[in-house]
N, C-alpha and C positions, 0 to 999 in steps of 0.2 A: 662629502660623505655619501659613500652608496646605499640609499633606499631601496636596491634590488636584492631579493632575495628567492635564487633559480633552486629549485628542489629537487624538477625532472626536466634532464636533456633528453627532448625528443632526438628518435633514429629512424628512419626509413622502415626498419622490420617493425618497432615499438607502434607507428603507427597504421601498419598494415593488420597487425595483430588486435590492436581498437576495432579496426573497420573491422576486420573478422567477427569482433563483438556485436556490430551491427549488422550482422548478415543472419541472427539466432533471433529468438522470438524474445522478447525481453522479460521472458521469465525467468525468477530467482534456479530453478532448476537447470535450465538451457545456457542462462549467463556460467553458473557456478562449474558445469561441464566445461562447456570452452574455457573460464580463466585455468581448469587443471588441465587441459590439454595445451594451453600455453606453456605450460611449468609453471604458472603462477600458485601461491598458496592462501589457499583461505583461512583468514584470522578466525578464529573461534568469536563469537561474541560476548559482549563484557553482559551482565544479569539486565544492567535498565537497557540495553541494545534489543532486547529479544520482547519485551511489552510494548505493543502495536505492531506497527506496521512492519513487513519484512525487510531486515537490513544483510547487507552482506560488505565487509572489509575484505580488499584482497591486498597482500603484499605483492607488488609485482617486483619490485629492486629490494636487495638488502639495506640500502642505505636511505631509500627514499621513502615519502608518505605513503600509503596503504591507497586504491582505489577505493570507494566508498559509492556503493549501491544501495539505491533504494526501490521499493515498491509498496504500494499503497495514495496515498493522497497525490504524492507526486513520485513520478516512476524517473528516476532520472541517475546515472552513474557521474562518478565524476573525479579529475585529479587535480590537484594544482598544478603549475611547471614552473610558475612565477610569481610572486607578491611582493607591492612594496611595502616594506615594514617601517612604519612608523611609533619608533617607542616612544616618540615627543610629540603631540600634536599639536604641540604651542610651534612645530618647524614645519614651515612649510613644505611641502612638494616640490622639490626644483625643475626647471624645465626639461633639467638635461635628463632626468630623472621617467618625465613623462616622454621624452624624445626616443629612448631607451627601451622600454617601455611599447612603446609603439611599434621599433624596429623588431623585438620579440617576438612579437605578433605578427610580426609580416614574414618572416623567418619561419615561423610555425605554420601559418599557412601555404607557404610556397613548397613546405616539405608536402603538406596535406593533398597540394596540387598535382606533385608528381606522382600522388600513388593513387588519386582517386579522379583529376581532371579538375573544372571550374567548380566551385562552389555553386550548388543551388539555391543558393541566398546569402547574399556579404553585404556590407555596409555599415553605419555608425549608427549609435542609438545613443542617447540621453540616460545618465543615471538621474537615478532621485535622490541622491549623495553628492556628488559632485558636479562641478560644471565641466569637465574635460566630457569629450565626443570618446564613445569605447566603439573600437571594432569587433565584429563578429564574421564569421564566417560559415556557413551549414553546409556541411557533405551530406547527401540524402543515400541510405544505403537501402537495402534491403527490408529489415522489419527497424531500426532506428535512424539516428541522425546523429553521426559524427558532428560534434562542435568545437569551435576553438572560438574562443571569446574572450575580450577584459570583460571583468567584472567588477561590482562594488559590492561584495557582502560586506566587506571587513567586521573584524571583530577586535574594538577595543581592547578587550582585554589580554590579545595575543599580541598586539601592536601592528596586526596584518589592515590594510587599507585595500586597495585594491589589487585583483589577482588577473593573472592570465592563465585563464583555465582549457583542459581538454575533457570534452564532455558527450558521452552518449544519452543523448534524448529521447524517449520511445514517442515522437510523435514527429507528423511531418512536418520536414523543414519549414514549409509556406506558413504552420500556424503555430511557430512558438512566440511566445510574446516575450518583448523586451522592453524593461529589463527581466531578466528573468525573475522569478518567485518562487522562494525554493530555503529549505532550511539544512538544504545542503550545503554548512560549510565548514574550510577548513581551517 
């Protein structure tokens, strides 16, 4: 049984066009500029989107999940590309599963490498959910930090477990903490 579930195929322009997102100042104005000078469209916001902090939804694909920006408490943008979905949590994770999993990740960064060079910070961190080791990767751009990282928000109630995500960070590589903290999710 495949526990992967890919949303967004990263592409060479798709990820040059992020980093483009980290080269603006990570204001909801300056973001919202560059995603329409991508062609991307911004989602109008739903009524409880717009009490507190500023959010912004961008469609970038017809078929795929929406970008989801925030600012305020935590400033941070972010997509899925990968989750595994667990609608049984009585079934385990299989190896091949996390092997899989892994190889995503190394695949999303090697694309990362060729358009931006080494990572300014890569390596394994400890979720506080699971015992599997998550990789991360930080491109330092301009005014943010291109991310590709597993993660472990999951949300029960979607069946989603742990994700491999692509994420702009407004702070420098050297001090984001992991795992991350963030109610960014999807």
């Amino acid at each position: 049984m495949n526990q992967l579930h890919t949303y967004v195929e990263l592409t060479p322009e798709f990820v040059a066009r992020l980093g483009d997102l980290c080269e603006v100042p990570y204001k909801p104005d300056a973001i919202s500029s560059a995603c329409i000078q991508n062609g991307w469209e911004l989602v109008p916001p739903e009524v409880w989107e717009t009490e507190g902090d500023a959010f912004l939804r961008v469609q970038i694909t017809d078929d795929g999940p929406p970008m989801i920006a925030l600012w305020g408490a935590e400033s941070i943008a972010g997509l899925p590309l990968t989750v595994i979905f667990q609608d049984d949590v009585t079934v385990e994770i299989s190896e091949a599963t996390w092997d899989e999993f892994d190889s995503l990740f190394f695949a999303a960064r090697r694309l990362c490498e060729r358009q931006f060079g080494r990572p300014n910070r890569d390596g394994t961190y400890a979720s506080n959910w699971r015992p599997h080791q998550f990789h991360f990767a930080f491109f330092q751009r301009q005014c943010s930090t291109l991310a590709i990282l597993q993660h472990h928000e999951g949300d029960g109630h979607l069946g989603n477990d742990a994700s491999l995500d692509i994420r702009i960070i407004s702070m420098v590589a050297e001090q984001i903490p992991l795992p991350l903290k963030t109610n960014l999710i999807f």
